[in-house]
C-alpha positions as YAML, in Angstrom:
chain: A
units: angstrom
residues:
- id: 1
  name: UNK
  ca: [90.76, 84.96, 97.16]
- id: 2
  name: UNK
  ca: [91.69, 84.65, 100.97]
- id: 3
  name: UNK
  ca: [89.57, 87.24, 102.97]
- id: 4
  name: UNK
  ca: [88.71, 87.55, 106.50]
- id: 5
  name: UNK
  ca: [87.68, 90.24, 108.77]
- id: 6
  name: UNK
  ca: [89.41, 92.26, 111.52]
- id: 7
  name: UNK
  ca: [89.10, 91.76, 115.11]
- id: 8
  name: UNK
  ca: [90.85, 94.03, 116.24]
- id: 9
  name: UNK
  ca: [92.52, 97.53, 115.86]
- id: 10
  name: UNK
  ca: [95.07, 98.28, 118.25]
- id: 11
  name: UNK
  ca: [97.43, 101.64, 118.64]
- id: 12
  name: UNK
  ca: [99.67, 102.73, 121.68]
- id: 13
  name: UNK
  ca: [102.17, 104.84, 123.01]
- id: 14
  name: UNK
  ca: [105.24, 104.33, 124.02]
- id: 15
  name: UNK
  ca: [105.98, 104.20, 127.82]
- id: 16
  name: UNK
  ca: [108.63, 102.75, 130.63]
- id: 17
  name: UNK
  ca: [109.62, 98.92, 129.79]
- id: 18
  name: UNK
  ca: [111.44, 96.20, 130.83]
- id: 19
  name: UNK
  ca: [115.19, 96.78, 132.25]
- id: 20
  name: UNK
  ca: [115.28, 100.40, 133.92]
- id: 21
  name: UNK
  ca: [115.44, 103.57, 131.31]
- id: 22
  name: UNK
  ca: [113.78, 101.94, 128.58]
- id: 23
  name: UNK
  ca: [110.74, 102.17, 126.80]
- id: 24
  name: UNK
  ca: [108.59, 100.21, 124.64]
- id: 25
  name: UNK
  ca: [105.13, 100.70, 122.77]
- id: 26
  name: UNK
  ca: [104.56, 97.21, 123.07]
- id: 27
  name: UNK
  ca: [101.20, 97.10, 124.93]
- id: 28
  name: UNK
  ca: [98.61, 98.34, 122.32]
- id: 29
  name: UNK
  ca: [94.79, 99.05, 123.20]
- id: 30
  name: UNK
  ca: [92.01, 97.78, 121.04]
- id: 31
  name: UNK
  ca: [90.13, 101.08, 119.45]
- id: 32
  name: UNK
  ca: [86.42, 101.13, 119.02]
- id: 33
  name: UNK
  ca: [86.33, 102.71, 115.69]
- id: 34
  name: UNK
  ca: [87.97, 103.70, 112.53]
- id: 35
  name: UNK
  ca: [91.67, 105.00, 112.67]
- id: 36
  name: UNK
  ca: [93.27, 106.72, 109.46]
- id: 37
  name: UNK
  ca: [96.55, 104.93, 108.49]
- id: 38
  name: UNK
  ca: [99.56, 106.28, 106.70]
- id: 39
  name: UNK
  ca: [103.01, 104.98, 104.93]
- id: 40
  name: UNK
  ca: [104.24, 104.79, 108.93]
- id: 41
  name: UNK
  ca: [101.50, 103.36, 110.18]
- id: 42
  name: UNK
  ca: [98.18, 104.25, 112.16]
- id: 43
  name: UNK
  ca: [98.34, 108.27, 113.06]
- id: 44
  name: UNK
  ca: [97.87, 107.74, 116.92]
- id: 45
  name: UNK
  ca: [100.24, 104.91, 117.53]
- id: 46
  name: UNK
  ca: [103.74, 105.21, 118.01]
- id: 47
  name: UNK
  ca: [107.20, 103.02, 118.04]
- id: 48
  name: UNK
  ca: [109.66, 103.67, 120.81]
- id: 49
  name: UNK
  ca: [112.86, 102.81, 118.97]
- id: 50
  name: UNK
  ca: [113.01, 103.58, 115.33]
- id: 51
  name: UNK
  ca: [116.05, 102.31, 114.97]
- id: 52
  name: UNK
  ca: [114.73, 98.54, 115.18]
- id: 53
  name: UNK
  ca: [110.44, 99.43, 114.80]
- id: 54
  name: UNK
  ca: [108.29, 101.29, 112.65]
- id: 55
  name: UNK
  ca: [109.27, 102.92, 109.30]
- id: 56
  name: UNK
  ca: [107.51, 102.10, 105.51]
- id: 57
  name: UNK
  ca: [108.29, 98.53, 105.71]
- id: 58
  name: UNK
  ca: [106.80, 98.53, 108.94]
- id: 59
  name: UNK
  ca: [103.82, 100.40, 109.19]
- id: 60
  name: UNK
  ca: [101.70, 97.94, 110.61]
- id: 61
  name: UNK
  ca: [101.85, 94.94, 112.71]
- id: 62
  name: UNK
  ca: [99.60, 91.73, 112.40]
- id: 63
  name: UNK
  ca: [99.36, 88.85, 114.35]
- id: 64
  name: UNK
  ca: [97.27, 85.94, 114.30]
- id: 65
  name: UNK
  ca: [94.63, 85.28, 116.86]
- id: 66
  name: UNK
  ca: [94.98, 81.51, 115.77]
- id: 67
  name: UNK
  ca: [97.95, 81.38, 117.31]
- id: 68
  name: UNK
  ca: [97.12, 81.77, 120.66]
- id: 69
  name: UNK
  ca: [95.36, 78.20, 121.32]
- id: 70
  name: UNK
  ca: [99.29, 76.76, 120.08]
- id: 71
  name: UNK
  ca: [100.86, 78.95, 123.14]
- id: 72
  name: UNK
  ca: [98.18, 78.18, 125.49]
- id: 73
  name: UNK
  ca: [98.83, 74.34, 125.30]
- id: 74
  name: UNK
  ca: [102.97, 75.29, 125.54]
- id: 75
  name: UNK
  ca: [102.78, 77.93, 127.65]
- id: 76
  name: UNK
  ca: [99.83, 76.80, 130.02]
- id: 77
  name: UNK
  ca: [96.78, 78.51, 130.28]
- id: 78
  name: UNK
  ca: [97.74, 80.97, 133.83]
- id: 79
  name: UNK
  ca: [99.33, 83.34, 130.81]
- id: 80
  name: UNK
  ca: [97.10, 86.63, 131.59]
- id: 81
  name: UNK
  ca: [97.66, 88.12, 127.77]
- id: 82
  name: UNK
  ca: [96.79, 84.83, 125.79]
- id: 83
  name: UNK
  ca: [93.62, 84.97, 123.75]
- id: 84
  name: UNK
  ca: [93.99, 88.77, 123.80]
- id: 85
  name: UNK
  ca: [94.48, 90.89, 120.93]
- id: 86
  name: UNK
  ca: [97.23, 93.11, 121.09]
- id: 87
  name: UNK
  ca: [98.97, 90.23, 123.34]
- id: 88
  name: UNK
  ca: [102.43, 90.57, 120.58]
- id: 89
  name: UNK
  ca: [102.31, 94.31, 120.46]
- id: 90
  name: UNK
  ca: [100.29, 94.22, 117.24]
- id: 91
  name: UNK
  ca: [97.97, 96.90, 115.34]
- id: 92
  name: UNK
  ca: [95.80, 93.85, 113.41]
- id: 93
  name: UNK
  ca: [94.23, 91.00, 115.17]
- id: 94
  name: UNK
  ca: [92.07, 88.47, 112.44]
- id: 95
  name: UNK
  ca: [91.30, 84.73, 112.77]
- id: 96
  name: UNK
  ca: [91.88, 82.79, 109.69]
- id: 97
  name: UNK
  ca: [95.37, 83.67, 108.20]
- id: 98
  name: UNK
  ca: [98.76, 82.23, 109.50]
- id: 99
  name: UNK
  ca: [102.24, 82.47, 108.14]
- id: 100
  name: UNK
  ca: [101.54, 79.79, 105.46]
- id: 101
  name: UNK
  ca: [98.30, 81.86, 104.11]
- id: 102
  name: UNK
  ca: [100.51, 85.05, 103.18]
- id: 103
  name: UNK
  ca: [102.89, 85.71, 100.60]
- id: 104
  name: UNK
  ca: [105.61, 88.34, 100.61]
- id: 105
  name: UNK
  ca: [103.97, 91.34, 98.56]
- id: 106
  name: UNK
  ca: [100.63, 90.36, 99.11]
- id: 107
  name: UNK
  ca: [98.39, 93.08, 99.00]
- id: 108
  name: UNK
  ca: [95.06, 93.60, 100.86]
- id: 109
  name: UNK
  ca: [92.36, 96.05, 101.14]
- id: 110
  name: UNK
  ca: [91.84, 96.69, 104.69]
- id: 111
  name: UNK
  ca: [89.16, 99.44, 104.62]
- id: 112
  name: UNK
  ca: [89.79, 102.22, 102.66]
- id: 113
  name: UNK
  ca: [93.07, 101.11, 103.10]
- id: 114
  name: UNK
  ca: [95.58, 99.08, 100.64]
- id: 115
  name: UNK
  ca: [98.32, 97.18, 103.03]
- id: 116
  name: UNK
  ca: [101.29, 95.03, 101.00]
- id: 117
  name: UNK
  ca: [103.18, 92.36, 103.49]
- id: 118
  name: UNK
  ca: [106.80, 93.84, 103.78]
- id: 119
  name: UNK
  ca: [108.49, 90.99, 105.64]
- id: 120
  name: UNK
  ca: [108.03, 88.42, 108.82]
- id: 121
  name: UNK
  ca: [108.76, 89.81, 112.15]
- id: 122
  name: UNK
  ca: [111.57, 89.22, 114.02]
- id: 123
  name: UNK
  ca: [111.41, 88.74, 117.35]
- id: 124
  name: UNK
  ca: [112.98, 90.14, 119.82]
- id: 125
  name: UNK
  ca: [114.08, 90.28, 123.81]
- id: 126
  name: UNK
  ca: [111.20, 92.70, 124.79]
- id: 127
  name: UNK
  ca: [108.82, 89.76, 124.35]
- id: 128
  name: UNK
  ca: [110.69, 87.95, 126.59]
- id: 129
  name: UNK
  ca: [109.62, 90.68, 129.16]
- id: 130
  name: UNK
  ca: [106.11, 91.05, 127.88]
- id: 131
  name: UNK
  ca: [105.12, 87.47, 128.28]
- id: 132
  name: UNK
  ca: [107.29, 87.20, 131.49]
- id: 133
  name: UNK
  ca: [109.01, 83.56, 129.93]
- id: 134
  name: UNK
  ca: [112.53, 83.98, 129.62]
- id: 135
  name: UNK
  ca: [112.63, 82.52, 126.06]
- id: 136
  name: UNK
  ca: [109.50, 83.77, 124.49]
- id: 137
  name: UNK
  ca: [111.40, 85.29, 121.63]
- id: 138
  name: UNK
  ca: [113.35, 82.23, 121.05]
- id: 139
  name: UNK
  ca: [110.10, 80.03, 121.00]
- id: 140
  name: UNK
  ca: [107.77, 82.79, 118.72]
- id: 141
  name: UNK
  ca: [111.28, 82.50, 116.28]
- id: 142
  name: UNK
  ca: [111.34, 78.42, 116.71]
- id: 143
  name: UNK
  ca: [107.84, 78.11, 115.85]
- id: 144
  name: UNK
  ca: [107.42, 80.79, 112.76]
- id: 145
  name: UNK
  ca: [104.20, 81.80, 114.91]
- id: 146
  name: UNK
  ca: [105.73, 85.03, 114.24]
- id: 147
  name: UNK
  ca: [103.06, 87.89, 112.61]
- id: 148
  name: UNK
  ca: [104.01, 90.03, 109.65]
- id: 149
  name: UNK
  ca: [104.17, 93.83, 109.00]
- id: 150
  name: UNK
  ca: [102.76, 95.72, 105.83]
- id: 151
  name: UNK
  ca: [103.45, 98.26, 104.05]
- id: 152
  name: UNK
  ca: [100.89, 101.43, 103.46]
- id: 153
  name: UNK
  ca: [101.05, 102.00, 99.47]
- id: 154
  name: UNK
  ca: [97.26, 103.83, 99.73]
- id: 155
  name: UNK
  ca: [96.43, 105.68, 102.97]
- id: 156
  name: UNK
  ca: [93.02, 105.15, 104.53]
- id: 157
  name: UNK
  ca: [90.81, 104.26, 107.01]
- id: 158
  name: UNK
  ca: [91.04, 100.94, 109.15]
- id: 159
  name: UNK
  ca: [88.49, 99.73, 111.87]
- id: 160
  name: UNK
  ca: [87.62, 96.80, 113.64]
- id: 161
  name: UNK
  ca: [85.03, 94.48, 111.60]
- id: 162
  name: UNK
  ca: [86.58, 95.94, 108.31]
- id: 163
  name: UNK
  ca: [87.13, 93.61, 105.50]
- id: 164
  name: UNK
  ca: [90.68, 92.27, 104.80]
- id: 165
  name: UNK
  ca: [90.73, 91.10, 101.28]
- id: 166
  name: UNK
  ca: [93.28, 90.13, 98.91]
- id: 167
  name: UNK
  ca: [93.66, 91.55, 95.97]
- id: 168
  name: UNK
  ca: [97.08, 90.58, 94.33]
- id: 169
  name: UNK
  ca: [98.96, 88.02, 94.93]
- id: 170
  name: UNK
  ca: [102.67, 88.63, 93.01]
- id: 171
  name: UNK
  ca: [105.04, 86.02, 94.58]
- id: 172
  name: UNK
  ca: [102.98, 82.69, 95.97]
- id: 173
  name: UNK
  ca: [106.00, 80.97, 95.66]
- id: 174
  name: UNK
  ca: [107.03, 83.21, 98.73]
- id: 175
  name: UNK
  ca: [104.91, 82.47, 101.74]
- id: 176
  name: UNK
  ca: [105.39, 83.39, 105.11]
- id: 177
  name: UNK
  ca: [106.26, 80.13, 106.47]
- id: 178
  name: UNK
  ca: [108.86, 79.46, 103.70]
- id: 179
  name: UNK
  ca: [110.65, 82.89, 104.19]
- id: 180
  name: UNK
  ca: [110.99, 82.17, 107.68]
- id: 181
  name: UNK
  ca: [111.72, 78.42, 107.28]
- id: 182
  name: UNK
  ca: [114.87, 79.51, 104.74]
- id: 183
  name: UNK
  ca: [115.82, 82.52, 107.69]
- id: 184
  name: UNK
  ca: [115.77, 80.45, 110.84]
- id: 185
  name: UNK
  ca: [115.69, 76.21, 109.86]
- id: 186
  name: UNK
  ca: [117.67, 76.20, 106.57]
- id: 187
  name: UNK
  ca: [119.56, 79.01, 106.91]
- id: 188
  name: UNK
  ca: [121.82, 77.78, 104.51]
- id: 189
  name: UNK
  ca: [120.46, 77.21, 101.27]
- id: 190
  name: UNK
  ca: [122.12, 79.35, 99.01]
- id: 191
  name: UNK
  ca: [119.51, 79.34, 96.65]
- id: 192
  name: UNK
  ca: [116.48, 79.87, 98.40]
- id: 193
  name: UNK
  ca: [118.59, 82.94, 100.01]
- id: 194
  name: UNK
  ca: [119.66, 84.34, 96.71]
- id: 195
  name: UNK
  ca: [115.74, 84.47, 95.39]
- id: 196
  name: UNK
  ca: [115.37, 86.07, 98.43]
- id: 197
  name: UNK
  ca: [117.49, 88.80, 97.60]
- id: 198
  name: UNK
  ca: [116.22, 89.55, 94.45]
- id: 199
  name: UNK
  ca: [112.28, 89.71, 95.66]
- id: 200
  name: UNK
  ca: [112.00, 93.38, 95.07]
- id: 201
  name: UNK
  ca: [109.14, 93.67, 97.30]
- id: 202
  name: UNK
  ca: [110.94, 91.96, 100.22]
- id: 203
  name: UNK
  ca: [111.73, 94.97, 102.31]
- id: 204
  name: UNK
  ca: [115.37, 96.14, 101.76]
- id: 205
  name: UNK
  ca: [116.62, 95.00, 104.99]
- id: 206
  name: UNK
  ca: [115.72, 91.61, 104.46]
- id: 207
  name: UNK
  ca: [117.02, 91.51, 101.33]
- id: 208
  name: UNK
  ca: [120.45, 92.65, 102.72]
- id: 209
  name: UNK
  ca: [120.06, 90.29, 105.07]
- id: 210
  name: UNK
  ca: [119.85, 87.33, 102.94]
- id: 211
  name: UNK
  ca: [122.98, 89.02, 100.80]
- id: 212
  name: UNK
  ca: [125.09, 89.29, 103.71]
- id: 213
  name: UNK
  ca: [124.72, 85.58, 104.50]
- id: 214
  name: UNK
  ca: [125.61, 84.54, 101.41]
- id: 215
  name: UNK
  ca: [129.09, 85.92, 102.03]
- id: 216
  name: UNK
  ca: [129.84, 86.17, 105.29]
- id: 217
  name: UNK
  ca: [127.56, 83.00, 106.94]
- id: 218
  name: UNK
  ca: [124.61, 83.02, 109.51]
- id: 219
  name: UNK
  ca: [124.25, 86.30, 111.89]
- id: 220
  name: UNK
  ca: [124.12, 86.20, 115.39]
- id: 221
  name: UNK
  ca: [121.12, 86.36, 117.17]
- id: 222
  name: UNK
  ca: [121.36, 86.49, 120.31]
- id: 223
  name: UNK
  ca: [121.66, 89.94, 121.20]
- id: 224
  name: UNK
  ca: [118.53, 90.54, 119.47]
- id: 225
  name: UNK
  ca: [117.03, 87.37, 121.31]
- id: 226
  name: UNK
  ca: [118.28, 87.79, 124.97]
- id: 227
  name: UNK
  ca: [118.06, 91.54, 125.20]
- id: 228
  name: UNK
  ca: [119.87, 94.79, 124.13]
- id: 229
  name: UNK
  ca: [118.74, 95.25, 120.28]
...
């Protein structure tokens, strides 16, 4: 069963961002103990746009720490936020799972916690600004170095150097890297995109997602991309 351990816990509020008279919770601070966690996420931390962040099927952001040696060598190493958790804005930092480790509807006991992956993320412009490279959310897209969001079906308690264990494993068919390989490389495959929106535990928006494209063709995604989500 895959298991690792947290890093990092990481809430934060939302606050001035990027082009003038927005905002943006992005830049999340590492907590030094145990936070309680709900269906929208950790108690204290906050989304500035609910239209686009937060919500059930995203309660709570993860990102890889073994990532971060991949952007170093693309990026260059004079990238202050790189090897930081909390560097893509999100509330779980762990070594030792990626995109092809995790399975849509995973679930994991994180604490006293029990998290169940939702969906990928998908990037957007404000990482553009966070990162201050024109194309970051274009490159985190490219590469499916992406992080994931959960679900909160049993509230709890979460702090750094908690377990994260798996405990059910529904869809392995359904990694990570495959649901992101079928929504951004073969974006196409009419198959692979109707599976994907049947997988009741894909969050509802993906699902729609994947049924819109099967009528109507590829979305665009470069609002979402370049700025103005």
């Amino acid at each position: 069963m895959t298991e690792t351990t947290i890093t990092a816990v990481l809430v934060g509020k939302a606050a001035p961002f990027g082009p003038p008279g927005r905002t943006s919770a992005i830049a999340k601070s590492p907590v030094d103990g145990p936070r309680a966690v709900g269906p929208e996420g950790f108690l204290d931390d906050e989304q500035a746009d609910r239209r686009v962040h937060g919500g059930p099927d995203k309660a709570i952001h993860h990102y890889p720490l073994d990532h971060h040696p991949a952007w170093r060598d693309e990026l260059g190493g004079d990238v202050p936020l790189l090897g930081q958790p909390g560097a893509f804005g999100e509330n779980l930092a762990t070594l030792g799972l990626t995109e092809a480790d995790v399975c849509v509807g995973d679930r994991f006991r994180a604490g006293t916690a029990l998290l169940e992956v939702a969906q990928a993320r998908q990037p957007c412009w404000k990482l553009n600004h966070r990162f201050a490279v024109p194309d970051m959310a274009k490159r985190v897209q490219t590469t499916g170095r992406t992080g994931w969001y959960y679900r909160v079906p049993e509230p709890g308690v979460i702090g750094p150097g908690d377990r994260l264990a798996l405990v059910d494993r529904p869809y392995p068919q359904w990694t990570l890297a495959r649901l992101l390989h079928v929504l951004y490389v073969d974006t196409q495959n009419r198959e692979a995109l109707a599976e994907m929106a049947a997988l009741p535990v894909l969050a509802q928006s993906w699902r729609t997602l994947a049924e819109r494209r099967l009528t109507q063709g590829v979305e665009d995604w470069s609002k979402r991309l370049n700025g103005g989500d």
